[in-house]
N, C-alpha and C positions, 0 to 999 in steps of 0.2 A: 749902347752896350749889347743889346740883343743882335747886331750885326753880328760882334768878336763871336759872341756862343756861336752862330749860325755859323760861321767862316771856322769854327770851330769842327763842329758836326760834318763838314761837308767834306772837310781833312781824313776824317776818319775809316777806318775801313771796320768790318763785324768785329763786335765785342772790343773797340776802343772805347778810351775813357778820357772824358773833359772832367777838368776842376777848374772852380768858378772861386774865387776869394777876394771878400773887400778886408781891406784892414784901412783903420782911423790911424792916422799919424799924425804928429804935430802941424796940425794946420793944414794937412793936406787928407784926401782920401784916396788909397789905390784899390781899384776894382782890375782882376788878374784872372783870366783865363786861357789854360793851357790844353791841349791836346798831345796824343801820342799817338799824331796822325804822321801824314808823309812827310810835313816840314816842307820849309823854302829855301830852294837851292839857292847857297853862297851868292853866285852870282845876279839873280833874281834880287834879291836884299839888298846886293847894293845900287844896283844897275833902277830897278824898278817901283821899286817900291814904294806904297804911296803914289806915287803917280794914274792919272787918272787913267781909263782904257786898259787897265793891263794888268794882264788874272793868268794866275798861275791855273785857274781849271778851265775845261773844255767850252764852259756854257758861264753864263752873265757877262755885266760891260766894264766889272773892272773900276769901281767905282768906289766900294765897299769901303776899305780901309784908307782910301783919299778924304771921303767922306767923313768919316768916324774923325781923321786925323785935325780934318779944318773946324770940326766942330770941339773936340777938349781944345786947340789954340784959340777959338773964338772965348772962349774960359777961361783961359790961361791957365791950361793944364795941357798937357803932353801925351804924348801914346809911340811906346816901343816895342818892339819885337826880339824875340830871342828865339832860333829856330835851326835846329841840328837836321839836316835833308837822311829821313827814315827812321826819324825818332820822335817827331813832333814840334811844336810851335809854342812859344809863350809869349801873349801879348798882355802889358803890364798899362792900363789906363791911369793916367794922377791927377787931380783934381783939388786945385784947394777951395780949404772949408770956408766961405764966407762968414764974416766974423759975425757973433749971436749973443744975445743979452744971457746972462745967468744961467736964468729960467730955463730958455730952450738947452742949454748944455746938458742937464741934469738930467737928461731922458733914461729911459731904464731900456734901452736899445745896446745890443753888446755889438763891441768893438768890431770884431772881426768875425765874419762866417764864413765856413766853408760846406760846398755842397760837393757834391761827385757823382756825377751822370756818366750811367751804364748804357750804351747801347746792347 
């Protein structure tokens, strides 16, 4: 998950903003981090993405979100993007909850958080 934020950050240009949000859904959990950075070009999204070696920025190897993506399937969870080029990206993590006795349900842990980071 600290990849998405970082791939986040690195979108962004002075005084952008990422929003980070998990929300508990029926048996799954989605962790959602967006930016109102530069976005990925149409063609980039369909052509490339997720594949290993290939970065829409100047510098690292392109690894990031291949990586991030084999590990929620190694889970059996998923990882999408939704990304307007000059408006920003939103990448959507889902995870389901592995099943828990009673007990552990009953946490006093709330649903859903949202944070909002200012550069």
């Amino acid at each position: 998950m600290s990849r998405l934020v970082l791939n986040a950050q690195e979108a962004l240009s002075a005084g952008g903003t990422i929003t980070v949000k998990t929300v508990a859904l029926d048996g799954t959990v989605e962790f959602c981090v967006a930016d109102d950075g530069k976005g990925i070009s149409r063609d980039f999204m369909e052509k490339e993405l997720f594949l290993p070696f290939h970065t829409t920025k100047g510098t690292g190897l392109g690894i990031g979100l291949f990586q991030s993506k084999k590990i929620m399937e190694a889970h059996e969870g998923s990882i999408h993007l939704r990304s307007v080029e000059g408006e920003g990206t939103t990448v959507t993590a889902t995870s389901p909850v592995p099943h828990q006795s009673v007990e552990s349900q009953t946490s006093t842990q709330p649903k859903g958080v949202d944070w909002h980071l200012e550069e």
